[in-house]
C-alpha positions in Angstrom: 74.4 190.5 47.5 72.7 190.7 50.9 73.7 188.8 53.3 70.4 187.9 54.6 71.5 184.7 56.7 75.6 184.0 57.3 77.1 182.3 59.6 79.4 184.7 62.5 81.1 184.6 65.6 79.9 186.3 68.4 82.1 188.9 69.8 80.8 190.1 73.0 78.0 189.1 75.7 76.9 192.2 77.7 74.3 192.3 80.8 71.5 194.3 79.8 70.5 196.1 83.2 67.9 194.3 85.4 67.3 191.4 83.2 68.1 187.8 84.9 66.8 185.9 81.7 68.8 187.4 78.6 71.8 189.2 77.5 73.1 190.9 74.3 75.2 189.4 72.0 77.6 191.4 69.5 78.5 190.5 66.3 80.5 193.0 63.9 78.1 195.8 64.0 75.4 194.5 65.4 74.1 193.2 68.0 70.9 191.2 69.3 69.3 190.4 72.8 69.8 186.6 73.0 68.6 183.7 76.6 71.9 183.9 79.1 74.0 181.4 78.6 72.9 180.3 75.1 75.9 181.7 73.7 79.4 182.3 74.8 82.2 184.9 73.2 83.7 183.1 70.4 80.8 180.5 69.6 79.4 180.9 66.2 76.3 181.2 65.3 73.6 181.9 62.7 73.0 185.3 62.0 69.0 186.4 60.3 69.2 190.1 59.6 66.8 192.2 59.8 64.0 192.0 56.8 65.1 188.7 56.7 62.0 186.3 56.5 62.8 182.7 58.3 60.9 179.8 56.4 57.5 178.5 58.0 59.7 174.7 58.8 59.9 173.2 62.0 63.7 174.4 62.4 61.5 177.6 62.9 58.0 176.6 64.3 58.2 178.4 67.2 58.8 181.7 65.3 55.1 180.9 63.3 53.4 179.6 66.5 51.1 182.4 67.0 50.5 182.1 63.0 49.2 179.1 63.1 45.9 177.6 62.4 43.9 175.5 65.0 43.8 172.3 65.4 42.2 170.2 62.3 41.5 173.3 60.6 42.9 174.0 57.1 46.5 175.7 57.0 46.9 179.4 57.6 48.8 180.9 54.2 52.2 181.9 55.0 52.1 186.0 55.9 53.8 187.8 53.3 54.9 190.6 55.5 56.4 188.6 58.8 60.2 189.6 59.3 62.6 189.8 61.3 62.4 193.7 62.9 64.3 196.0 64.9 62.9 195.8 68.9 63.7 197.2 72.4 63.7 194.9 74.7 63.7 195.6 78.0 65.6 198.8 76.8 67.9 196.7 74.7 68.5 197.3 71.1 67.9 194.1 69.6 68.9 193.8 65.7 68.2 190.5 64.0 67.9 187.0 65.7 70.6 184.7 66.6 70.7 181.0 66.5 72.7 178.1 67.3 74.3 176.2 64.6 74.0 172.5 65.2 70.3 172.5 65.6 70.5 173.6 62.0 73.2 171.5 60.3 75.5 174.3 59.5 78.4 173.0 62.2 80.5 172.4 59.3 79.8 175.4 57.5 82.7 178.5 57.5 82.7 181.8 59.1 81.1 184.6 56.6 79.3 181.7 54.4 76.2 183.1 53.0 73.3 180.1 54.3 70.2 182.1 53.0 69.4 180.0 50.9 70.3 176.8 52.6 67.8 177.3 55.2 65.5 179.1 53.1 65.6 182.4 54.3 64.0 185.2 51.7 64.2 189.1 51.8 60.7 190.9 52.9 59.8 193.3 50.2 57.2 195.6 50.9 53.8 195.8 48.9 54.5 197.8 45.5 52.6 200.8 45.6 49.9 201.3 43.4 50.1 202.4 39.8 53.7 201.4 38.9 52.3 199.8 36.1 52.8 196.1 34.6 55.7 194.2 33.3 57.9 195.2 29.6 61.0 193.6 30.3 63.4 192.2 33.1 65.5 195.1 34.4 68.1 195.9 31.7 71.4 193.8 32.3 73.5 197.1 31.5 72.8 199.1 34.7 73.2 197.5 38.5 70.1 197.1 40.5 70.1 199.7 43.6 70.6 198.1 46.3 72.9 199.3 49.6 74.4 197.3 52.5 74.3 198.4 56.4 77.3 199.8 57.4 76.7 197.1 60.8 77.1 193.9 57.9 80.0 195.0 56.7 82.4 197.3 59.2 85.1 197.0 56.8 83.9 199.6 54.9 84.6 202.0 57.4 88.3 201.5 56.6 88.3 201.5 52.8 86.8 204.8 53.2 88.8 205.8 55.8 90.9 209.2 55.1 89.2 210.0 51.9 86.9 212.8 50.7 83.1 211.6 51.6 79.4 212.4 51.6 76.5 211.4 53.0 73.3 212.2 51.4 69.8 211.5 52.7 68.2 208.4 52.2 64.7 209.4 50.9 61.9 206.9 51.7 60.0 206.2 48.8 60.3 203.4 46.0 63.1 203.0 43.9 63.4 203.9 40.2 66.1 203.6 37.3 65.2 205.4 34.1 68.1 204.2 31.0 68.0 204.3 27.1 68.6 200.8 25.4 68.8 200.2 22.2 67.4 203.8 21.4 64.6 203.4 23.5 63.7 204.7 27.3 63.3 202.0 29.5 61.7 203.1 33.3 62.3 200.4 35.7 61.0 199.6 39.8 63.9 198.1 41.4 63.4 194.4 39.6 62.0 195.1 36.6 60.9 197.5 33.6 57.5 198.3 33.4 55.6 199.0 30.3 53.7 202.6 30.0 50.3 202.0 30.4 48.8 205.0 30.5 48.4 205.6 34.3 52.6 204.2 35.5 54.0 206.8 37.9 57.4 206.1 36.6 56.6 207.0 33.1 54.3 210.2 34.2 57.5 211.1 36.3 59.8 210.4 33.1 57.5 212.7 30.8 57.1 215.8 33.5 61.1 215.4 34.1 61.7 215.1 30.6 64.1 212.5 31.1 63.9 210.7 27.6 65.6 214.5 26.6 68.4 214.7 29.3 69.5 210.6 28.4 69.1 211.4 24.5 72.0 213.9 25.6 73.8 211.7 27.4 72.6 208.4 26.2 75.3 206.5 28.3 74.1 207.4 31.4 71.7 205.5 33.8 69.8 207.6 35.8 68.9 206.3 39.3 66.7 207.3 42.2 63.8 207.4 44.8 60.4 208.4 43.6 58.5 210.2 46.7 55.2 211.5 47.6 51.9 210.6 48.1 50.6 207.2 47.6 54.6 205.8 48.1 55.2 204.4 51.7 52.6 207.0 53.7 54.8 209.6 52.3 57.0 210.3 55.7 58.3 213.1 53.6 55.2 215.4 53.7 55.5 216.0 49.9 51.9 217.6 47.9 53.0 215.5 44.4 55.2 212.5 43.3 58.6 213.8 42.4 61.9 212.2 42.2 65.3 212.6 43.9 68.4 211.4 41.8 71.2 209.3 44.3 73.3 207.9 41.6 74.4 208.6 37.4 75.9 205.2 36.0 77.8 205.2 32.7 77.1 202.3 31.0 80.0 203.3 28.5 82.8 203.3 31.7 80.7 201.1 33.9 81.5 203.3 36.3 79.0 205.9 38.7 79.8 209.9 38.4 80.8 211.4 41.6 78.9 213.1 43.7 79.8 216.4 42.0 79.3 215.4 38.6 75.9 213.6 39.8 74.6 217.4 41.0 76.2 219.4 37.6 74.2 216.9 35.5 70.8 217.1 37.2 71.2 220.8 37.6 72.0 220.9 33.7 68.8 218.9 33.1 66.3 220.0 36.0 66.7 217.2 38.0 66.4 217.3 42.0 69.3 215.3 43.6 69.1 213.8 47.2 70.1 216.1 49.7 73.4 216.1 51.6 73.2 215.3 55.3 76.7 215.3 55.8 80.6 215.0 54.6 84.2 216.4 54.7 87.1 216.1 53.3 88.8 212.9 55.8 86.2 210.6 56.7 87.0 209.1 60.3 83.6 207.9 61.3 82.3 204.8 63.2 79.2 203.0 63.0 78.4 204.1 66.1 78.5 207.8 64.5 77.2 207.2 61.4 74.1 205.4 63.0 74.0 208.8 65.0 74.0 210.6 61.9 71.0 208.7 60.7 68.9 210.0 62.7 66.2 213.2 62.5 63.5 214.0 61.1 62.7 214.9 57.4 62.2 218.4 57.0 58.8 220.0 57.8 57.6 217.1 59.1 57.9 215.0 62.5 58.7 211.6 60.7 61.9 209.5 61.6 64.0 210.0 58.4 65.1 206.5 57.1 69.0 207.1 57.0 71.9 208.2 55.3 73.9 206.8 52.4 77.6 207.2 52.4 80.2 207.5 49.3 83.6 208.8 48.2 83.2 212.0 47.6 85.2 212.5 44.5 84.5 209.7 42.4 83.5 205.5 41.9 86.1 203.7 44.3 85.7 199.6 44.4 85.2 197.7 47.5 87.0 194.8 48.1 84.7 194.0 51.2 81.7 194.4 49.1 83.0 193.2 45.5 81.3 196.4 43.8 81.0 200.0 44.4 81.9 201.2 47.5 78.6 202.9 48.6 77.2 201.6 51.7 74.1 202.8 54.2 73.5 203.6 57.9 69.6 203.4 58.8 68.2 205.2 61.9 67.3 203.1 65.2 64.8 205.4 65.6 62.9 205.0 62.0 63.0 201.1 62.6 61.5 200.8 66.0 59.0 203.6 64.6 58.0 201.2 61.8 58.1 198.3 64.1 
């Protein structure tokens, strides 16, 4: 699970150039513009990543102030889409907010602890596009939920991967889909839920032009998992005429276990499925984040949008991560696609 509010210690303060006011603070990968002198290396500190949405409470009034309704007039609903962003600030990289702990109550509370929900702090989740279609069912217990962590949240990662095959493959920006057979019957899910085939759901019209029911009847094990693009899905920064899907991961439910990267591109080959493309790789990964945030960046092809990022993996099969308790599979976003969508 996300991380979306944990407590950390800050590793570094660093001038930013010409500015008397504020400084940056590092912590493991990341690392935010905070007032001089509010923190010093070592402290801990509260740590909101970004997406993360802080609660409308007075711990956090003066985040809502400008949200606020006037005097004696009736309350201003909460905004559903205020999060914490990626900013420049005066030509600073600044990545999630940082805040003291004892103003908070959480002086007691251990390095690494997960405080989300303590202080109340939810995940921003943009608007579902149109035409996904209702609720059938929650999403089937048999297959994970797709989900990736930044590579800045967890560094550790770098070194479980370290010296092994790898591959990164492009993260497409679209809305995420999982398509899986239970008990005999084809189930096409959005990333919380299965939705019921209505008649006019983009997941099921991309399930019958795919012919996806055929290719899991075949291999009726298998979970098939990826990014539905095009029009009508987040601006569609990939320029595409139609909807269409890019497979980024295969999950037997029999081995509860994910095919390897090679496996994934045989299988959708055999069954006329597009898989995400590969950005990058090799056969000994030695990369930083600093490189792999490097690597994030460009533009998808034919167009001059900011592509969203990479995703990085073993390249030769399902590996566990002790670091993040489940596959190891992990995400660099580019700097450049977040201050864009700033």
């Amino acid at each position: 699970m996300r991380k979306l509010a944990s407590i950390v210690v800050v590793d570094d303060i660093i001038p930013i150039e010409k500015a008397d006011a504020i400084v940056l603070a590092r912590i493991a990968g990341w690392q935010c513009v905070v007032k001089k002198g509010e923190f010093n290396v070592g402290d801990t500190a509260i740590y909101l990543e970004i997406d993360a949405v802080p609660p409308d409470t007075s711990a956090f009034s003066w985040l809502w102030q400008s949200k606020k309704a006037e005097p004696g007039a009736e309350p201003l609903p909460r905004p559903t889409s205020f999060r914490i962003r990626t900013m420049k600030l005066r030509g600073a990289l600044s990545q999630g907010l940082l805040l003291p702990v004892a103003p908070h109550g959480l002086g007691d509370v251990d390095v690494g602890v997960d405080v989300s929900e303590r202080l109340g702090v939810t995940k921003y989740e943009p608007p579902a596009p149109s035409g996904m279609g209702g609720f059938r069912a929650p999403f089937p217990g048999v297959v994970p939920k797709t989900d990736e962590t930044r590579v800045q949240a967890e560094p550790g990662v770098l070194d479980e991967l370290r010296g092994l095959p790898w591959v990164a493959t492009l993260k497409c920006d679209g809305t995420s889909a999982t398509f899986v057979m239970v008990d005999g019957e084809l189930h096409c899910c959005s990333r919380n839920q299965s939705v019921v085939d209505d008649g006019t759901s983009f997941y099921w019209s991309i399930a019958r032009s795919l012919k996806i029911d055929e290719a899991l009847k075949a291999s009726p094990t298998f979970a098939v998992q990826g990014e539905i693009v095009g029009p009508g899905i987040q601006k569609n920064p990939m320029g595409l005429a139609e909807k269409s899907l890019r497979v980024f991961s295969i999950f037997d439910t029999a081995q509860a276990a994910y095919l390897s990267d090679r496996e994934l591109r045989a299988w959708c080959a055999q069954h006329g499925l597009e898989p995400v493309p590969v950005v990058d790789g090799g056969d000994v990964f030695d990369e930083t984040v600093a490189s792999l945030l490097q690597k994030a960046e460009g533009l998808y092809e034919g167009t001059k949008h900011e592509r969203e990022g990479i995703v990085i993996r073993p390249r030769d099969g399902d590996r566990f991560s002790p670091t993040l308790n489940g596959r190891l599979s992990f995400k660099a976003i580019s700097n450049r696609f977040l201050l864009a969508e700033s």
